[in-house]
LOGUMI-608501 format. One record per residue (C-alpha): residue in three letters; x, y, z. Coordinates in steps of 0.02 Angstrom, whole numbers, plus 50000, padded with zeros to 5 digits. Layout:
! residues N
<r><residu>ALA</residu><xx>X</xx><yy>Y</yy><zz>Z</zz></r>
...
END
This chain:
! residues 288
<r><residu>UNK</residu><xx>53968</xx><yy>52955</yy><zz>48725</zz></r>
<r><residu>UNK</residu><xx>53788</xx><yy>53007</yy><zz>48697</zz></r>
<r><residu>UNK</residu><xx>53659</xx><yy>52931</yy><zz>48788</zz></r>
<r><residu>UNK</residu><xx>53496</xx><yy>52898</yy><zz>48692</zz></r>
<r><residu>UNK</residu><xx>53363</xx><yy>52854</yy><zz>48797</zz></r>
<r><residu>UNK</residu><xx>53235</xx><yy>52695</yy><zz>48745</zz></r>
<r><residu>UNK</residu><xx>53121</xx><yy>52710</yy><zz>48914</zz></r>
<r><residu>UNK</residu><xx>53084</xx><yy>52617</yy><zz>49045</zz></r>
<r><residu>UNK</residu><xx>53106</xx><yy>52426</yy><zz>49091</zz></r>
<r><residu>UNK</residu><xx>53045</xx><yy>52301</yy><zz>49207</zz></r>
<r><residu>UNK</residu><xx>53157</xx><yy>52146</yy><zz>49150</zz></r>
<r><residu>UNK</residu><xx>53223</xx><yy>52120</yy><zz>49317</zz></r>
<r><residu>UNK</residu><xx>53085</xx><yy>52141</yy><zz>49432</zz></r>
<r><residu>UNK</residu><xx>53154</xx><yy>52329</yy><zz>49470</zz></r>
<r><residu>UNK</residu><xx>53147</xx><yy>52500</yy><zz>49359</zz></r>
<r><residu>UNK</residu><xx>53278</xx><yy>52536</yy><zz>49257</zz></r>
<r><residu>UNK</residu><xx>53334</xx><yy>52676</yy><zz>49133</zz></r>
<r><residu>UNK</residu><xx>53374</xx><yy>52590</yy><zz>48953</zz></r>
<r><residu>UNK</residu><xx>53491</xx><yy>52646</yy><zz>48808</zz></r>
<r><residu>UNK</residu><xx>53511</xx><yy>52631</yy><zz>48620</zz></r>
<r><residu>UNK</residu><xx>53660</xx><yy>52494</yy><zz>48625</zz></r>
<r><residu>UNK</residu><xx>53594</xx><yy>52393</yy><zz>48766</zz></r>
<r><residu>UNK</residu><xx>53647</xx><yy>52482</yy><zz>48907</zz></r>
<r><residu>UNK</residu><xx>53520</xx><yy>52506</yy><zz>49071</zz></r>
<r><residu>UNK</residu><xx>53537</xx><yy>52610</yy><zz>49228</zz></r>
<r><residu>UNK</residu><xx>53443</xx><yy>52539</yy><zz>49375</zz></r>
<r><residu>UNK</residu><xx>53339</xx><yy>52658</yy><zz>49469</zz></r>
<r><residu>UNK</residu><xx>53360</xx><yy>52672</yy><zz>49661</zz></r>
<r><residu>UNK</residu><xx>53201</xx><yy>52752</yy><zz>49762</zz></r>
<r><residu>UNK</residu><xx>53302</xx><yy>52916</yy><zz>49843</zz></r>
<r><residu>UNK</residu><xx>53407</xx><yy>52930</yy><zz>49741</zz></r>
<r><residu>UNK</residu><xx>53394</xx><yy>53118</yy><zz>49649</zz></r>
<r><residu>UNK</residu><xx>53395</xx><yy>53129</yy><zz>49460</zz></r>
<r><residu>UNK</residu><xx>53420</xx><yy>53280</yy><zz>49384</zz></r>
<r><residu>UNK</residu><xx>53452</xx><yy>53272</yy><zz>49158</zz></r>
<r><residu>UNK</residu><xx>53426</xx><yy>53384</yy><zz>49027</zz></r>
<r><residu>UNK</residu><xx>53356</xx><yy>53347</yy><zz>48867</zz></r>
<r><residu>UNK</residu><xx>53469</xx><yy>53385</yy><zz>48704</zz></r>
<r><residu>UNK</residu><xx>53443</xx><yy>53440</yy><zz>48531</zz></r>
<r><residu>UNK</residu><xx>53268</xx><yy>53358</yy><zz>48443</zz></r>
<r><residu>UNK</residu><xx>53162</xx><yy>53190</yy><zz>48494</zz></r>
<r><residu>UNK</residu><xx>53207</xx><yy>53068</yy><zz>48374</zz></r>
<r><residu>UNK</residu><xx>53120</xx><yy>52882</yy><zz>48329</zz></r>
<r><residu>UNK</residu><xx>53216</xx><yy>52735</yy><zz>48414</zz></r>
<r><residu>UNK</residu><xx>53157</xx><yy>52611</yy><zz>48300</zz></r>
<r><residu>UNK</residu><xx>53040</xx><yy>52475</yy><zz>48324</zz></r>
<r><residu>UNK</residu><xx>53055</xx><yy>52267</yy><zz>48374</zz></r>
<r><residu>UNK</residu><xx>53263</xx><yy>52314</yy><zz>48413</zz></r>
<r><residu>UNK</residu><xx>53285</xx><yy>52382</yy><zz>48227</zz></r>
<r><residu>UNK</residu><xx>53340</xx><yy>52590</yy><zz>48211</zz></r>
<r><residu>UNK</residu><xx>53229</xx><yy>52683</yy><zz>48117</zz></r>
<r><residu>UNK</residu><xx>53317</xx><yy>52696</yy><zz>47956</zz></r>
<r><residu>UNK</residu><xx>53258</xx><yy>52891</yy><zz>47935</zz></r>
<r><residu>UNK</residu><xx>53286</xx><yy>52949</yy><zz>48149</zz></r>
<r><residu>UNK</residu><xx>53148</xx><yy>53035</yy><zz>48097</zz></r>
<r><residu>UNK</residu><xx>53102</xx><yy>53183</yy><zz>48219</zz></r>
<r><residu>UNK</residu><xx>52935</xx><yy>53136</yy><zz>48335</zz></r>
<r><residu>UNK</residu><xx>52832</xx><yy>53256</yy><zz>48435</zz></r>
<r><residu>UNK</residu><xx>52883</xx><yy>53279</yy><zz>48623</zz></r>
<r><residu>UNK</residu><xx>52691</xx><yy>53236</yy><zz>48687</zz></r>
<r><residu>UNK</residu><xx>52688</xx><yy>53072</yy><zz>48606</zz></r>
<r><residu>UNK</residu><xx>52683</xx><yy>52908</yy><zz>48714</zz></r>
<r><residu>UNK</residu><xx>52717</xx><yy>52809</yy><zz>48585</zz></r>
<r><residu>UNK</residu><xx>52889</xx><yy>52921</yy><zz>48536</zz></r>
<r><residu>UNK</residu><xx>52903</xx><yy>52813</yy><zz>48361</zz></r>
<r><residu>UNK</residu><xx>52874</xx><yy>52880</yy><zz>48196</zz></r>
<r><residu>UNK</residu><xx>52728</xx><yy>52814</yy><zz>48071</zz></r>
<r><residu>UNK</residu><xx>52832</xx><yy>52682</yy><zz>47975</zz></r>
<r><residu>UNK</residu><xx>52910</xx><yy>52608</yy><zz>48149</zz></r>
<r><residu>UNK</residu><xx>52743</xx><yy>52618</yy><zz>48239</zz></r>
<r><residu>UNK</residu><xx>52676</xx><yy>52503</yy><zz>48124</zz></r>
<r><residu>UNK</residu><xx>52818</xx><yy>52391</yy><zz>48101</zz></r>
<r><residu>UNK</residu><xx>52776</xx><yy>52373</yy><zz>48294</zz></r>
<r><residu>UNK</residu><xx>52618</xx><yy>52349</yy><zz>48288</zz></r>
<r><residu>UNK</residu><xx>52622</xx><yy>52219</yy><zz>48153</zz></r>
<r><residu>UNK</residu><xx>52704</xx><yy>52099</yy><zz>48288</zz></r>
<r><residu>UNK</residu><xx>52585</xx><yy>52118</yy><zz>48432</zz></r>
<r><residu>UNK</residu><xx>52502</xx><yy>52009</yy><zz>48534</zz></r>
<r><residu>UNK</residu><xx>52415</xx><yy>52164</yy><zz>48610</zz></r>
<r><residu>UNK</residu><xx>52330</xx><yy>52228</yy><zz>48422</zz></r>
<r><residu>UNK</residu><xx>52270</xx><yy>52062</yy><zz>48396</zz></r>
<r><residu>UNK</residu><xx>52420</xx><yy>52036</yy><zz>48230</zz></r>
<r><residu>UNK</residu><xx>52516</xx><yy>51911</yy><zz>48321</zz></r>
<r><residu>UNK</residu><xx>52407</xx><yy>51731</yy><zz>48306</zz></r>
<r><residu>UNK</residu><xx>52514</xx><yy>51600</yy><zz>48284</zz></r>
<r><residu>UNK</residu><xx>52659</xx><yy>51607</yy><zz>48422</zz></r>
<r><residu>UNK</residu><xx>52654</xx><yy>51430</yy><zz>48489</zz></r>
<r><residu>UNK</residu><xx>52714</xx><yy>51456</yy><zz>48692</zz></r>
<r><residu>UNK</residu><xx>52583</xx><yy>51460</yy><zz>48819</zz></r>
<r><residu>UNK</residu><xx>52528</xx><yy>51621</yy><zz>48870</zz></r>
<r><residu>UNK</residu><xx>52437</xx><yy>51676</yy><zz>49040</zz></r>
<r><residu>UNK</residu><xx>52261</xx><yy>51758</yy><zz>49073</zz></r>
<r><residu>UNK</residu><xx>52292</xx><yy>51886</yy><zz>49214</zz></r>
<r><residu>UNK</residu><xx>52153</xx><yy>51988</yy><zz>49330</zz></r>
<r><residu>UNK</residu><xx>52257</xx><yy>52174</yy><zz>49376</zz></r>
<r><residu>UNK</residu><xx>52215</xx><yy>52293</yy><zz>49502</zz></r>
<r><residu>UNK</residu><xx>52270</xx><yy>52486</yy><zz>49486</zz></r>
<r><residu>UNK</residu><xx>52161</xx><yy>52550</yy><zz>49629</zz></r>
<r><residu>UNK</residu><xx>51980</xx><yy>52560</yy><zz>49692</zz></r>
<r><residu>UNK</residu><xx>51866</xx><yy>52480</yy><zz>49573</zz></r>
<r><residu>UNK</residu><xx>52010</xx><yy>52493</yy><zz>49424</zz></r>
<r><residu>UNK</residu><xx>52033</xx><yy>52307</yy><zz>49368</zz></r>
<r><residu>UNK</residu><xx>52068</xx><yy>52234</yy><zz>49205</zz></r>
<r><residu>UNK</residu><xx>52078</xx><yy>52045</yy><zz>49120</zz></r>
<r><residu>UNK</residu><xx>52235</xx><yy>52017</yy><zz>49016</zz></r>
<r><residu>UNK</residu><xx>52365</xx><yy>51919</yy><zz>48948</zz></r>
<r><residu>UNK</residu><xx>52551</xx><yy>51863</yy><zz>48941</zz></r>
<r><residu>UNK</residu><xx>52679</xx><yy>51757</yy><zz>48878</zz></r>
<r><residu>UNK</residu><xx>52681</xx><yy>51656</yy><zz>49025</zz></r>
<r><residu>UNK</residu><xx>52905</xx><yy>51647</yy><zz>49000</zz></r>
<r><residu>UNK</residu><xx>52880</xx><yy>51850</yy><zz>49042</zz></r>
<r><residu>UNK</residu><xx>52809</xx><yy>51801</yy><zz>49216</zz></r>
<r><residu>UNK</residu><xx>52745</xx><yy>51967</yy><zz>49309</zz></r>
<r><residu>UNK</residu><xx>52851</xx><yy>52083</yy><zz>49188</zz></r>
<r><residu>UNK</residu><xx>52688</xx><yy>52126</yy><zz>49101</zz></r>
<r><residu>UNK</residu><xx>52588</xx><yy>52184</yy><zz>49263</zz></r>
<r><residu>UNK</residu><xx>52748</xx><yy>52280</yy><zz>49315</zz></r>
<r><residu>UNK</residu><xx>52765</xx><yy>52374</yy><zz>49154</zz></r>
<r><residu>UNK</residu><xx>52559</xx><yy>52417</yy><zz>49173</zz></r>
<r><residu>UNK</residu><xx>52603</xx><yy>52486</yy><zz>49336</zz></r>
<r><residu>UNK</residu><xx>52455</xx><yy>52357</yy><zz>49426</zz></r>
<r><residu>UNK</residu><xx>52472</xx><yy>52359</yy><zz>49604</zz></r>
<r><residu>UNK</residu><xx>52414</xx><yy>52206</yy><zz>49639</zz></r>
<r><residu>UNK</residu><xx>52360</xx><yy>52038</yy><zz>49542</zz></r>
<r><residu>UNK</residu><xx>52310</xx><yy>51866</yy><zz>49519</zz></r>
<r><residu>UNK</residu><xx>52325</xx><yy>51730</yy><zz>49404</zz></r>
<r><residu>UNK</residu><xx>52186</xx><yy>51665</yy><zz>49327</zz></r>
<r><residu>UNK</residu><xx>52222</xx><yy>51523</yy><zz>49178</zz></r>
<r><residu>UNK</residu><xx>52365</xx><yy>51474</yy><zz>49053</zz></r>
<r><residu>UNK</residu><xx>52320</xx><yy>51394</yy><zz>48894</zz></r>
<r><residu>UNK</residu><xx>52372</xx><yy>51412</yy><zz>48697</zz></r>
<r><residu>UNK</residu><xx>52394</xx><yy>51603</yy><zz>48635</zz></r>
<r><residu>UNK</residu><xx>52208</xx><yy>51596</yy><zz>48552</zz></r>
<r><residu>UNK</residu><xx>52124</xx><yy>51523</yy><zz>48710</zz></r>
<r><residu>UNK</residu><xx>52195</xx><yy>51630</yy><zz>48808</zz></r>
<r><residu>UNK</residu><xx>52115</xx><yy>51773</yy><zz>48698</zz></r>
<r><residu>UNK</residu><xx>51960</xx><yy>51717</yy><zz>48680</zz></r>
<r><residu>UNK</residu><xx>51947</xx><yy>51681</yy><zz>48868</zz></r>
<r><residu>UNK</residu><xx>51997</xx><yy>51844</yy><zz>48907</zz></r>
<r><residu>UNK</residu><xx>51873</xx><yy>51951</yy><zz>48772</zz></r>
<r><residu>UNK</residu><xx>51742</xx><yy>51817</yy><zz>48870</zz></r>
<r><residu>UNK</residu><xx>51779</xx><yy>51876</yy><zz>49036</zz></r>
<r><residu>UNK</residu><xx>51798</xx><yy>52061</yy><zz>48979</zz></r>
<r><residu>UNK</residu><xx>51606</xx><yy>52037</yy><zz>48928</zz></r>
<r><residu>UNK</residu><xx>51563</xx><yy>51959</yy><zz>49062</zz></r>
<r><residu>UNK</residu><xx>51637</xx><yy>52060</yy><zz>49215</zz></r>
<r><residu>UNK</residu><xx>51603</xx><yy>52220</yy><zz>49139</zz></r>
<r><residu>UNK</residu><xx>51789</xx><yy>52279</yy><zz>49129</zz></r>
<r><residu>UNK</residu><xx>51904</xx><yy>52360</yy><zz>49000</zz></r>
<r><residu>UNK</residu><xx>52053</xx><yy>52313</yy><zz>48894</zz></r>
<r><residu>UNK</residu><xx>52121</xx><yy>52484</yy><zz>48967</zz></r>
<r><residu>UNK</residu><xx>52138</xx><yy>52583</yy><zz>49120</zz></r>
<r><residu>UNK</residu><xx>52181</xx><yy>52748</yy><zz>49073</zz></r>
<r><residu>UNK</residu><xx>52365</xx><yy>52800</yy><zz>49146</zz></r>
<r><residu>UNK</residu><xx>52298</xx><yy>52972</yy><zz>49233</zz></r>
<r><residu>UNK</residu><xx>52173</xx><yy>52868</yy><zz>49346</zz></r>
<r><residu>UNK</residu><xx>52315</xx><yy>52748</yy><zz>49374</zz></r>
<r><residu>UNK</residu><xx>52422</xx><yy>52882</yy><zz>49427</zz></r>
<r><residu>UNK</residu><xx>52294</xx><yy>52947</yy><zz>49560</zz></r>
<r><residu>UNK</residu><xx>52225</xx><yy>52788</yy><zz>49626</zz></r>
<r><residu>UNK</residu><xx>52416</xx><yy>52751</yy><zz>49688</zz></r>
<r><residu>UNK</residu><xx>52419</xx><yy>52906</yy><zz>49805</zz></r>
<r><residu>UNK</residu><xx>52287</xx><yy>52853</yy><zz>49903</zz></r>
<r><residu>UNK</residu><xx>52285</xx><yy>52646</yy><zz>49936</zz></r>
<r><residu>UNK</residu><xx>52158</xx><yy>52564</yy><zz>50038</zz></r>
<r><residu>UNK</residu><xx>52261</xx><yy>52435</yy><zz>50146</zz></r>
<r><residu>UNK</residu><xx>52347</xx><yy>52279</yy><zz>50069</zz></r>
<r><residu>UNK</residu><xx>52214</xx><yy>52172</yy><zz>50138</zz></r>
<r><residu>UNK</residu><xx>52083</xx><yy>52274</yy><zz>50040</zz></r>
<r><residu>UNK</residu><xx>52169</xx><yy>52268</yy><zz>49885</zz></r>
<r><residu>UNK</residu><xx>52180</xx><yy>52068</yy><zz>49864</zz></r>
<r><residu>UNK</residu><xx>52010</xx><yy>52050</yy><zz>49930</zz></r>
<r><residu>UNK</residu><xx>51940</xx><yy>52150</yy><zz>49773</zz></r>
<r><residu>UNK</residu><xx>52060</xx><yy>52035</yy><zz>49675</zz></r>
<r><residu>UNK</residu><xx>51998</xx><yy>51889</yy><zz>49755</zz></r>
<r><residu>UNK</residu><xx>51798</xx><yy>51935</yy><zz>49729</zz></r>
<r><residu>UNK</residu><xx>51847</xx><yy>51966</yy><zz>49561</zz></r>
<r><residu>UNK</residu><xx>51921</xx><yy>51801</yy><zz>49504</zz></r>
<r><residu>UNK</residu><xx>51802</xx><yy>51709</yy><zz>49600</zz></r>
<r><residu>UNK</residu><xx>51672</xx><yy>51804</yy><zz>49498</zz></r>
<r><residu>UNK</residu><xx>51775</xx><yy>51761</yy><zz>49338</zz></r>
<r><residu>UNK</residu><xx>51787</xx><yy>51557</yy><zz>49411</zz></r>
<r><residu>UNK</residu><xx>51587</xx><yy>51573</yy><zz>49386</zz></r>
<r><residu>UNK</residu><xx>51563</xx><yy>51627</yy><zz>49195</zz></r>
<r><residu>UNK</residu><xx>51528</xx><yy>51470</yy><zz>49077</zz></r>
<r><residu>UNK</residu><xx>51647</xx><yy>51438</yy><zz>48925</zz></r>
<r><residu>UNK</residu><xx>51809</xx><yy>51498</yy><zz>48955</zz></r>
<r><residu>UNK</residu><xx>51903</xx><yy>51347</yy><zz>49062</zz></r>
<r><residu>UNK</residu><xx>51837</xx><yy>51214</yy><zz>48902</zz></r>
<r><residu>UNK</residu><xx>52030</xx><yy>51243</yy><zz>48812</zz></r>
<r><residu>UNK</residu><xx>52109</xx><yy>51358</yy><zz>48976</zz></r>
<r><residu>UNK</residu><xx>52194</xx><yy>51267</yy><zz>49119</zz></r>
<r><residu>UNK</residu><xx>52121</xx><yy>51361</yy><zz>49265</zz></r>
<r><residu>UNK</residu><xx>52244</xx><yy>51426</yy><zz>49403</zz></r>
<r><residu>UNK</residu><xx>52240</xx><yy>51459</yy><zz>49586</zz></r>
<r><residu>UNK</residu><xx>52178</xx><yy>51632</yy><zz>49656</zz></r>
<r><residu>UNK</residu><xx>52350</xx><yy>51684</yy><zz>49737</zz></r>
<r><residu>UNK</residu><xx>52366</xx><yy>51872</yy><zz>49740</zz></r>
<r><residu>UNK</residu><xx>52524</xx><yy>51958</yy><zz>49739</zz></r>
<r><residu>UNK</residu><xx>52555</xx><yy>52147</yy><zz>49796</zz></r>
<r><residu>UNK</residu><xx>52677</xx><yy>52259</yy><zz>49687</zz></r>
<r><residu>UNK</residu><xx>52660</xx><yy>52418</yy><zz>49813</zz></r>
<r><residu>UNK</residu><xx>52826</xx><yy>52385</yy><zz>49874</zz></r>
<r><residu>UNK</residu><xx>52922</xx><yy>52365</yy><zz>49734</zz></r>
<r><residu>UNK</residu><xx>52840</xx><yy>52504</yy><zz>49658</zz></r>
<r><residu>UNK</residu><xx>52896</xx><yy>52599</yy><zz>49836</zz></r>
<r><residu>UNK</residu><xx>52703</xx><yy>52680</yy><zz>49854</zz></r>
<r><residu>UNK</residu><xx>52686</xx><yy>52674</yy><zz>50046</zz></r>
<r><residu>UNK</residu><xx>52659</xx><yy>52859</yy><zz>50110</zz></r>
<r><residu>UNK</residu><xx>52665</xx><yy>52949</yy><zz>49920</zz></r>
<r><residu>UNK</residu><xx>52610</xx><yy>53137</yy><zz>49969</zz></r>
<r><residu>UNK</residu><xx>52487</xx><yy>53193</yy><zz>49865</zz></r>
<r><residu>UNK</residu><xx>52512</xx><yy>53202</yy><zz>49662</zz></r>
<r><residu>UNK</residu><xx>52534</xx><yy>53396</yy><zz>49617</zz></r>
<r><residu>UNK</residu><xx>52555</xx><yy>53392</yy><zz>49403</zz></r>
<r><residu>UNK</residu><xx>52612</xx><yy>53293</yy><zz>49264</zz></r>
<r><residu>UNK</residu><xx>52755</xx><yy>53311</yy><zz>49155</zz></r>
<r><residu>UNK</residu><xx>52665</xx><yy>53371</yy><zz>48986</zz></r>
<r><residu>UNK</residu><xx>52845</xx><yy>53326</yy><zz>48906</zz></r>
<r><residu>UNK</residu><xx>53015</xx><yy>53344</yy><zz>48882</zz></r>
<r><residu>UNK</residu><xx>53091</xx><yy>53488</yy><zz>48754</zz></r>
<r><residu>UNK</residu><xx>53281</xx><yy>53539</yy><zz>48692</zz></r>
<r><residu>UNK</residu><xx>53396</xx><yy>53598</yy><zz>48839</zz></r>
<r><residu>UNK</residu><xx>53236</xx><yy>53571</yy><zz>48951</zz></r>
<r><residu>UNK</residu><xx>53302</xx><yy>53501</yy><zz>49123</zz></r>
<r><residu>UNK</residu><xx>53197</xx><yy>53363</yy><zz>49234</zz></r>
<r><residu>UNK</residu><xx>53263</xx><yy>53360</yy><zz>49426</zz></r>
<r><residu>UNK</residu><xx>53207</xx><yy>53295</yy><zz>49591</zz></r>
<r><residu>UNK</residu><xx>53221</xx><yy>53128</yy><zz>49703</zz></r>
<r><residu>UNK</residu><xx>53120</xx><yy>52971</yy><zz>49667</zz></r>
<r><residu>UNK</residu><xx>53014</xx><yy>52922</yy><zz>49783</zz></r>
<r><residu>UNK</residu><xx>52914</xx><yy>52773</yy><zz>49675</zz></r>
<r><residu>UNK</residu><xx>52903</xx><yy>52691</yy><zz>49490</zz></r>
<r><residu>UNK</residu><xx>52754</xx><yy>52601</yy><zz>49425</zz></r>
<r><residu>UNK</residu><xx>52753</xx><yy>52560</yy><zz>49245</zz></r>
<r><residu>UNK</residu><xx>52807</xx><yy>52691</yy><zz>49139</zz></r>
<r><residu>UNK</residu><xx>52784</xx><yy>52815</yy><zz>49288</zz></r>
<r><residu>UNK</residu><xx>52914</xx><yy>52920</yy><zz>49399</zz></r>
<r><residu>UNK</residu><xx>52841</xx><yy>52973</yy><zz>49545</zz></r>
<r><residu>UNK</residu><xx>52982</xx><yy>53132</yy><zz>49583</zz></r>
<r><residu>UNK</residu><xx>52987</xx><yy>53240</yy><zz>49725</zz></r>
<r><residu>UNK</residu><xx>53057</xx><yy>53411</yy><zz>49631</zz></r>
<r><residu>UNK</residu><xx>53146</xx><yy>53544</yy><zz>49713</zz></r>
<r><residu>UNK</residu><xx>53001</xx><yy>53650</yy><zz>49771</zz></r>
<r><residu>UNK</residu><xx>52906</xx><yy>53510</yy><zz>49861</zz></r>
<r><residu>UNK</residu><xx>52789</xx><yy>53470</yy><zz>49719</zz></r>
<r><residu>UNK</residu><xx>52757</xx><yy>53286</yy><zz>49691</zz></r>
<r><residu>UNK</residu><xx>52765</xx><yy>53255</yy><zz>49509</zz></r>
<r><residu>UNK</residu><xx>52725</xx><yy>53119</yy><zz>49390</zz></r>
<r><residu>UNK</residu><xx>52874</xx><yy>53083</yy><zz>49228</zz></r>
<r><residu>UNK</residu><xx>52807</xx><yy>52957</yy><zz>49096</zz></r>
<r><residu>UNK</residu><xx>52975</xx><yy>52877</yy><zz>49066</zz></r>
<r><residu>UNK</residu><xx>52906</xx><yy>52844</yy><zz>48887</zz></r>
<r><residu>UNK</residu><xx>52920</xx><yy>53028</yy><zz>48845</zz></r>
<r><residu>UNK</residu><xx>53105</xx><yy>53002</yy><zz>48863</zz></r>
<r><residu>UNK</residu><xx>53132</xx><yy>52882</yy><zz>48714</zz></r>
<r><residu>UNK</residu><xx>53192</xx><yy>52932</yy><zz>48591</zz></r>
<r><residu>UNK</residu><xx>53295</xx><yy>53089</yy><zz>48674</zz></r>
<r><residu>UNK</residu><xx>53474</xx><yy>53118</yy><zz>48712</zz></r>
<r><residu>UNK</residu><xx>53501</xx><yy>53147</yy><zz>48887</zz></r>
<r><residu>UNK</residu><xx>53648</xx><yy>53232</yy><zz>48975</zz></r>
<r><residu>UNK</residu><xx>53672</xx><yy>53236</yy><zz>49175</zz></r>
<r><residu>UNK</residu><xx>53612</xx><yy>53407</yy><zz>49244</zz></r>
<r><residu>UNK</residu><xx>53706</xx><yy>53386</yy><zz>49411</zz></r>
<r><residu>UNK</residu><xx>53675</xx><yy>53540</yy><zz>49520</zz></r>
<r><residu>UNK</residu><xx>53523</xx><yy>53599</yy><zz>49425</zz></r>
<r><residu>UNK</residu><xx>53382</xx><yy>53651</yy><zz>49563</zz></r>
<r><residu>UNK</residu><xx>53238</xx><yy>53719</yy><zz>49443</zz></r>
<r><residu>UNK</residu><xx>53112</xx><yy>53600</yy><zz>49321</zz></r>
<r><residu>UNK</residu><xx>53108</xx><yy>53680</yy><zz>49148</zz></r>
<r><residu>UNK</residu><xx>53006</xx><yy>53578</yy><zz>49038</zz></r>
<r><residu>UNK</residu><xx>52819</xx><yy>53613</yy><zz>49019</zz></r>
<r><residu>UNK</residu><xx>52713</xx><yy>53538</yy><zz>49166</zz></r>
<r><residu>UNK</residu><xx>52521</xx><yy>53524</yy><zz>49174</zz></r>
<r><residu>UNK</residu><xx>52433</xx><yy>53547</yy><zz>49351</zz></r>
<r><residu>UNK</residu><xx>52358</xx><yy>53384</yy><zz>49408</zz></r>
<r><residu>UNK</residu><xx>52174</xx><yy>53370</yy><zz>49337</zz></r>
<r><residu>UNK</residu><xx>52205</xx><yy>53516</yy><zz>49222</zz></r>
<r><residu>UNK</residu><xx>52239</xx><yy>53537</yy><zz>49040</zz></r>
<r><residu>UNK</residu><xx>52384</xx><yy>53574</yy><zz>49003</zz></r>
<r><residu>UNK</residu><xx>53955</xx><yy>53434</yy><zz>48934</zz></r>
<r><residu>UNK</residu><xx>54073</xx><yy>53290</yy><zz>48913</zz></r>
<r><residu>UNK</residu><xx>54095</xx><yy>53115</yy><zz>48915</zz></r>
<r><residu>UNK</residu><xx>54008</xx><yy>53024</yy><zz>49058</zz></r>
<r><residu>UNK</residu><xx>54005</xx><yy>52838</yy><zz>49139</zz></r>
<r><residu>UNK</residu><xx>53834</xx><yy>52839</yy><zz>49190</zz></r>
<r><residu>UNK</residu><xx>53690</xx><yy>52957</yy><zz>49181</zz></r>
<r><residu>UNK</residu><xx>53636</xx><yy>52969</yy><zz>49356</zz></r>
END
């Protein structure tokens, strides 16, 4: 049985490895992973459809999908501004990745807090629910107005989480930020306005006491082997603890689109690895 990997999900409120076919291992903090990479990176497809071509895809690439499937994805996305007329409500958000790293977005409100799991935001409020197109235009309105991005780049998300100010801290910049938000004219016309209530993802993302980040997976290659124990997930990010005491960052989205085989017994990381700040066998029942 060959296990072709389709990343990371937050469905359930807790990480888990997915597969082409539907299949998902859950991820337990502790627990050591060690896999090797087989033959060439192929395109999983796009929206649940195969790509017709498993056309080959370059082992640095985030997105992992090949030009046809990226922009069959794409064309069905609230996030690139091609999905208008999806009638459920939808929820404007304020996220928190670390020190002075906050963002305004949105959500199908049925997805609940998958979203701000699968960003990897440590902590966050609700701020309105409304129609799809309200809940666009409030958010481009507040993004104006508060002077933050559409974005957080993933590296300074990666480094804020290895050194948290206290829990306290964190929803009290969440809390000055909404109420800042509450304050800008225009947006709560055709939004129903929410509650501040913050809520705290450090502990499922298991980030109390993370030692300090060491390098970055650059990505994975053919018979390349990834090992070491979990110690945290936060979006698309494994936070692994290899076997020479380096702390190490895995974007799980440079696994799509591989096959992976269980490396049990392996003690020794060979797939290329940047430095932190710098440039850079048979059938199985489960994985891990």
């Amino acid at each position: 049985m060959e296990w072709w990997c389709r990343g990371i999900g937050w469905g359930g409120g807790a990480p888990e490895l997915r597969w082409r076919g539907g299949r998902a291992s859950p991820l337990a903090y502790g627990q050591q992973l060690a896999f090797r990479a087989v033959g060439v990176r192929r395109c999983p497809g796009a929206r649940g459809n195969p790509c017709p071509l498993e056309a080959a895809v370059p082992g640095r690439a985030t997105g992992g999908r090949c030009p046809e499937c990226a922009r069959l994805d794409r064309a069905h996305s609230v996030a690139a501004d091609t999905l208008v007329d999806d009638p459920q409500p939808y929820r404007v958000y304020l996220a928190w990745f670390g020190p002075g790293l906050t963002k305004v977005g949105i959500t199908a409100e049925a997805r609940g807090a998958t979203r701000l799991l699968e960003q990897g935001a440590v902590a966050f409020s609700w701020l309105g629910r409304g129609p799809l197109m309200a809940a666009r235009r409030t958010e481009e309105i507040l993004r104006q107005a508060l002077g933050v991005p559409d974005r957080v780049p993933y590296d300074r998300k990666r480094g804020a989480r290895h050194a948290l100010p206290p829990t306290a801290d964190r929803a009290r910049e969440v809390e000055e930020l909404y109420r800042r938000a509450r304050s800008v004219d225009g947006w709560a016309e055709t939004l129903e306005a929410l509650e501040c209530a913050v809520r705290d993802h450090a502990g499922a993302f298991h980030l109390d006491g993370l030692p300090p980040l060491d390098g970055v997976v650059a990505e994975l290659v053919g018979d390349g082997v990834v090992t070491g124990r979990l110690l945290a997930a936060a979006g698309p990010d494994l936070h692994l603890l290899a076997p020479d005491g380096r702390c190490l960052v895995l974007d799980a989205r440079l696994m799509g689109g591989w096959i992976l085989e269980a490396a049990a017994g392996e003690r020794v990381l060979s797939v290329p690895l940047r430095p932190w700040g710098g440039a850079v066998a048979g059938a199985q029942e489960g994985l891990f």
